[in-house]
Z-matrix of the N, CA and C atoms (Angstrom, degrees):
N
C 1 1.451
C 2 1.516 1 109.93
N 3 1.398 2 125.64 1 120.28
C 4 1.215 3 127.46 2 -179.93
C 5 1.603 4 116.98 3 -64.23
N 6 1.246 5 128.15 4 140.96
C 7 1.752 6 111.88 5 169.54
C 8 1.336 7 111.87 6 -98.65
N 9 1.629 8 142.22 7 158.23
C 10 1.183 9 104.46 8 161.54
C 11 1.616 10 95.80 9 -125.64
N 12 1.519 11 87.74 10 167.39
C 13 1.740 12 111.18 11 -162.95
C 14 1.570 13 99.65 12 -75.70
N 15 1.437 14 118.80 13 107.03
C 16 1.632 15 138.59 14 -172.35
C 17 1.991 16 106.51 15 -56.66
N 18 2.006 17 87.16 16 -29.43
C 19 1.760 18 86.09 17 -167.57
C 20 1.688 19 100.26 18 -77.68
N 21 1.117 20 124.17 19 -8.50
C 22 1.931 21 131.91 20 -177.04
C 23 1.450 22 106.95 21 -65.94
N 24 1.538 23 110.91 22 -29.56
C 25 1.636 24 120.96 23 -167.16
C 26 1.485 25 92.65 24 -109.78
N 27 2.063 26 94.18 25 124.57
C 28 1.515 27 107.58 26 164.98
C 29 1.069 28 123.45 27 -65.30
N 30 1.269 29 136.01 28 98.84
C 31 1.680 30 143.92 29 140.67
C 32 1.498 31 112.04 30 -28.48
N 33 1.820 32 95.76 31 105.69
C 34 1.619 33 116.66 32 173.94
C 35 1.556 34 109.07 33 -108.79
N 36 1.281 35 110.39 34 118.88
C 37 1.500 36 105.70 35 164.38
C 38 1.599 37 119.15 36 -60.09
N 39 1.303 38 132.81 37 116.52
C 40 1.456 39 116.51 38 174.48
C 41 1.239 40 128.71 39 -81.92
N 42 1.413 41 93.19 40 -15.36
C 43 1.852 42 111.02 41 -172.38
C 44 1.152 43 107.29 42 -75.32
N 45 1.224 44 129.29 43 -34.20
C 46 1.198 45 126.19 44 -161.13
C 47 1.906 46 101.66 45 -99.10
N 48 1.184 47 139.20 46 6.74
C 49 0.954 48 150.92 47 -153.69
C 50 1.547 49 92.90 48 -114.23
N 51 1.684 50 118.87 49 124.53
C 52 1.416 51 111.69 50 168.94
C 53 1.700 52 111.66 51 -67.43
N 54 1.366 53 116.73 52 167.89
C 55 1.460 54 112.73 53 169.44
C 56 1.616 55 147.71 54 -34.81
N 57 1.496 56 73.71 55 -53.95
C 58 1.999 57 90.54 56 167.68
C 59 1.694 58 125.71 57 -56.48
N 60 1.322 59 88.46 58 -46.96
C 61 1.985 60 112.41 59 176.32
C 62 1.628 61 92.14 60 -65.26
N 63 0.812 62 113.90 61 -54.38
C 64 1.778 63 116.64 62 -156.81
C 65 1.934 64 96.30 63 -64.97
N 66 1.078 65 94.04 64 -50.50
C 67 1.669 66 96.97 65 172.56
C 68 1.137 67 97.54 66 -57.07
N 69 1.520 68 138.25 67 -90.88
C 70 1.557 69 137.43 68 -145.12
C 71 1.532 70 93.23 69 -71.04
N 72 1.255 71 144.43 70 15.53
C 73 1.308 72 138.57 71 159.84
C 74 1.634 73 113.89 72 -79.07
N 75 1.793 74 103.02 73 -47.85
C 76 1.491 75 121.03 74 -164.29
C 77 1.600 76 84.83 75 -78.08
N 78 1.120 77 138.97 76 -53.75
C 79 1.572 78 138.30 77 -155.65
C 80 1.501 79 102.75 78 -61.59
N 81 1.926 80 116.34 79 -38.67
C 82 1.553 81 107.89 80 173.75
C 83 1.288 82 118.08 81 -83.05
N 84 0.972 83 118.77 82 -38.60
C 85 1.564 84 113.53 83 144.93
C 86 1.361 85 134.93 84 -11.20
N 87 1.603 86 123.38 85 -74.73
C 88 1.151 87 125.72 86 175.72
C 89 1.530 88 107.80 87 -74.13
N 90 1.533 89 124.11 88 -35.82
C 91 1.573 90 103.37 89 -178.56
C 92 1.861 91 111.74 90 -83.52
N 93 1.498 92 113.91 91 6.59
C 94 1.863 93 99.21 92 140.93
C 95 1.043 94 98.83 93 -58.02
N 96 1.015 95 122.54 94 -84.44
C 97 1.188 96 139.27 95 -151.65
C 98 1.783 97 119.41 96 -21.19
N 99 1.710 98 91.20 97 -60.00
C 100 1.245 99 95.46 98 162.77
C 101 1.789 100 141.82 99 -63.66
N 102 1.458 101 93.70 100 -33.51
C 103 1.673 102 116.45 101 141.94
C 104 1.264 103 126.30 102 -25.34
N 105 1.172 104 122.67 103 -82.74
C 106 1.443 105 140.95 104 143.18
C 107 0.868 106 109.99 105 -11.17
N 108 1.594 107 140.85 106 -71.83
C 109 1.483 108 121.17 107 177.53
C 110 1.191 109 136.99 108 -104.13
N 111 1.837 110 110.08 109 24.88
C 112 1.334 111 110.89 110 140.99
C 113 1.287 112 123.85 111 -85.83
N 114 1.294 113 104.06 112 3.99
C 115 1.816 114 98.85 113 -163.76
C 116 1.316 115 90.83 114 -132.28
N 117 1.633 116 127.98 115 23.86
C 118 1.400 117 133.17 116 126.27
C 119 1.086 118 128.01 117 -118.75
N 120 1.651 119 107.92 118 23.86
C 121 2.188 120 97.65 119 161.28
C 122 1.385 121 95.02 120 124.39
N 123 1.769 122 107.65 121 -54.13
C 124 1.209 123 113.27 122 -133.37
C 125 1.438 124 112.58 123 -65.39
N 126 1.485 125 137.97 124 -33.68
C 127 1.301 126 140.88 125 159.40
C 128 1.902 127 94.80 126 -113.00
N 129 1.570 128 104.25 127 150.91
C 130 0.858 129 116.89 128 139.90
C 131 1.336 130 149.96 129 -61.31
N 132 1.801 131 138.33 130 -179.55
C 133 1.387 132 128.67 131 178.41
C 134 1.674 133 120.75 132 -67.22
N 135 1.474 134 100.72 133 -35.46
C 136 1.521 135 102.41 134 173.78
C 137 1.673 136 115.72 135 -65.09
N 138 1.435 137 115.69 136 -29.97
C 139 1.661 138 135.81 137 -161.95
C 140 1.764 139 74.09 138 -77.55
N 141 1.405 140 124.64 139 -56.03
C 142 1.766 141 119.13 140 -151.61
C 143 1.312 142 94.21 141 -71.03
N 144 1.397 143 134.95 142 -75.62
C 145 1.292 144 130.60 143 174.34
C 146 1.688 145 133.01 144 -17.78
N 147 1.307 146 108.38 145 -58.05
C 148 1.178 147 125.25 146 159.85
C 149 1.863 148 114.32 147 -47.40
N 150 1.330 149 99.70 148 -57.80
C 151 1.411 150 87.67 149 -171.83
C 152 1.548 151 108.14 150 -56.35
N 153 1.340 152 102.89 151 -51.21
C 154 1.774 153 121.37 152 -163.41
C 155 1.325 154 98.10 153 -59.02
N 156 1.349 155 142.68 154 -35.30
C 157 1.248 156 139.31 155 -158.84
C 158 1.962 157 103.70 156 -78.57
N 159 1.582 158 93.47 157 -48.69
C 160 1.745 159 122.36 158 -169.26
C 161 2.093 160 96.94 159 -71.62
N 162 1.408 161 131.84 160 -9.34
C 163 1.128 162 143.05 161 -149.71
C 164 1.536 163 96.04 162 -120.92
N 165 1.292 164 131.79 163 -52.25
C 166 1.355 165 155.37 164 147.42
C 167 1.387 166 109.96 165 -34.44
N 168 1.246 167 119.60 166 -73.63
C 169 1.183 168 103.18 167 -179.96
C 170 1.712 169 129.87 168 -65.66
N 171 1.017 170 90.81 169 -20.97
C 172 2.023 171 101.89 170 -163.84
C 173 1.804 172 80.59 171 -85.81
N 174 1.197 173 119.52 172 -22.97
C 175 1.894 174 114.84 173 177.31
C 176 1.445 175 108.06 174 -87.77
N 177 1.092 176 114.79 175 -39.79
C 178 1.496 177 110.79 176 178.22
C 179 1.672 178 110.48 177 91.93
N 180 1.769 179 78.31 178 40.16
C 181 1.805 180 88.85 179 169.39
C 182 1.186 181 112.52 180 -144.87
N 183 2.024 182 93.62 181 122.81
C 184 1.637 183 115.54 182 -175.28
C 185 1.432 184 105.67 183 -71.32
N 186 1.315 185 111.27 184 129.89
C 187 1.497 186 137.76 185 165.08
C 188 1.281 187 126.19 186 -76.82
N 189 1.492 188 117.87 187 103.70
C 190 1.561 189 120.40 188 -160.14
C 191 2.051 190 80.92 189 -110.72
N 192 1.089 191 123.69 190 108.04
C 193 1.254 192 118.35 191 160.32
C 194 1.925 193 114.09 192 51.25
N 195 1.507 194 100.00 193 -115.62
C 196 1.659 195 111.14 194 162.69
C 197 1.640 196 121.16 195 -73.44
N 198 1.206 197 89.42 196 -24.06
C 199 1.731 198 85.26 197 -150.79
C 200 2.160 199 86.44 198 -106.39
N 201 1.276 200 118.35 199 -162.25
C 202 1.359 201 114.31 200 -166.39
C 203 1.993 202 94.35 201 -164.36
N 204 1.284 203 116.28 202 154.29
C 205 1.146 204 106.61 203 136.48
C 206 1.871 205 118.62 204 -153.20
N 207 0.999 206 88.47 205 166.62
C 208 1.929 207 100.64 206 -167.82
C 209 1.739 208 95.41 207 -75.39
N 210 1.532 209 104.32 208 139.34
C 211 1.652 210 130.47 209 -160.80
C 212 1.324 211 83.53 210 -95.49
């Protein structure tokens, strides 16, 4: 069983984060994430799109190309 090293992962306070930040924090968050596993195999461009598009909306963040902003 692999462990992983807790000090590798940035520690974000959420509480202390107003709403808006805390949202556009969690939204860059998950699209590494999604990053990450197009740009290791693991889903394809249609699988990334799809998610990011379906992730965006249910967050309530308009997608300008690269860049994004919160509705």
């Amino acid at each position: 069983m692999n462990s992983i090293d807790l000090k590798c992962i940035p520690s974000t306070d959420w509480r202390s984060m107003p709403p808006d930040e805390r949202k556009r924090a969690l939204f860059m968050k998950q699209k590494d994430l999604l990053d990450t596993f197009l740009s290791r195999g693991a889903i394809d461009r249609r699988q990334y799109e799809k998610s990011l598009t379906c992730m965006a909306e249910k967050m309530g963040v308009k997608l300008n190309g690269d860049t994004f902003d919160m509705k």
